[in-house]
C-alpha positions in Angstrom: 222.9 -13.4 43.5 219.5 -13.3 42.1 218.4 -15.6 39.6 216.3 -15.2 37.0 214.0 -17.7 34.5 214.4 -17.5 31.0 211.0 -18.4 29.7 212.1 -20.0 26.1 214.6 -22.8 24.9 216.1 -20.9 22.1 218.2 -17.6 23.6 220.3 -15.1 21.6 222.9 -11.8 22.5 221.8 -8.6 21.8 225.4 -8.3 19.5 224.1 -11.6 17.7 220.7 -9.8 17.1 222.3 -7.7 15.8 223.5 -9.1 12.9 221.1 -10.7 11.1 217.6 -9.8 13.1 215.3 -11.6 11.0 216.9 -15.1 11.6 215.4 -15.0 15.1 211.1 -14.4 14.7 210.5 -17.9 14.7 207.7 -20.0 15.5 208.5 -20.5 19.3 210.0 -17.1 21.8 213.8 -16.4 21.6 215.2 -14.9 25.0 217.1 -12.0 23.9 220.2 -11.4 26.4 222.2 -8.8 27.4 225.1 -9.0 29.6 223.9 -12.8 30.2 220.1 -11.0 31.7 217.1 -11.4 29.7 216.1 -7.9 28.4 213.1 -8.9 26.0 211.7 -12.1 23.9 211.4 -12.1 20.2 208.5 -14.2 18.6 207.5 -14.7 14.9 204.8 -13.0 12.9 202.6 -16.0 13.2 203.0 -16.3 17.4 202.3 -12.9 18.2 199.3 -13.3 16.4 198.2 -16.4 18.2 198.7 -14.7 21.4 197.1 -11.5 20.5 193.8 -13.9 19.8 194.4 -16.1 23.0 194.6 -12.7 24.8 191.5 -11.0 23.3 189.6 -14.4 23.9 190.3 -14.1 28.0 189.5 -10.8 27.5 185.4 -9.3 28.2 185.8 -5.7 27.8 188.4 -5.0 25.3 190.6 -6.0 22.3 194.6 -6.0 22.9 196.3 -3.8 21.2 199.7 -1.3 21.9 198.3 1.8 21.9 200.7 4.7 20.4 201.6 6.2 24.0 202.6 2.3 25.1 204.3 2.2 21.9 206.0 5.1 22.3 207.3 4.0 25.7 208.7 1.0 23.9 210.7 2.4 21.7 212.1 5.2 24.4 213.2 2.0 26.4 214.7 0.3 23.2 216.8 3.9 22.4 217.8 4.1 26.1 219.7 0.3 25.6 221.1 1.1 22.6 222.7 4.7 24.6 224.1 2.3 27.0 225.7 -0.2 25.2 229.4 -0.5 24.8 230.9 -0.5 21.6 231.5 -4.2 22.1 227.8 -5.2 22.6 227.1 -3.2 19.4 229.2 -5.3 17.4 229.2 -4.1 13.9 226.0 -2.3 14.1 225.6 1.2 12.6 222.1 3.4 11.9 
């Protein structure tokens, strides 16, 4: 059995997400778990920034910043989770 870190104190289920999404971009990473496996962190508005900078800053050549091909590839990853979910994962979600 593999195991696997879980780089953040505060950890949510992808059916919790669900519900109320904006309760979890918070000053500190959220794991975000499916199936007990750590698919993705969330962080708040003013995080991201900070690592954007702290990125940039280590950086010589180049600013970071998703490009709309890595964006793209993002959200095709995203859609393909959603396909595979069970209706018990998706909770009460609907588009």
């Amino acid at each position: 059995m593999a195991v696997q870190s879980i780089l953040a104190e505060k950890t949510v289920s992808v059916t919790e997400l669900r519900k109320k999404p904006c309760d979890y971009f918070m000053d500190e990473p959220v794991a975000v778990l499916s199936n007990n496996k750590t698919v993705g962190y969330m962080v708040g508005t003013e995080l991201y920034e900070q690592m954007v900078k702290l990125i940039e800053s280590q950086s010589k050549t180049s600013r970071f910043r998703p490009s709309s091909a890595r964006l793209a590839i993002i959200a095709e990853h995203g859609a393909e989770h959603l396909l595979k979910a069970s209706l018990d994962e998706l909770g009460d979600f609907s588009e």
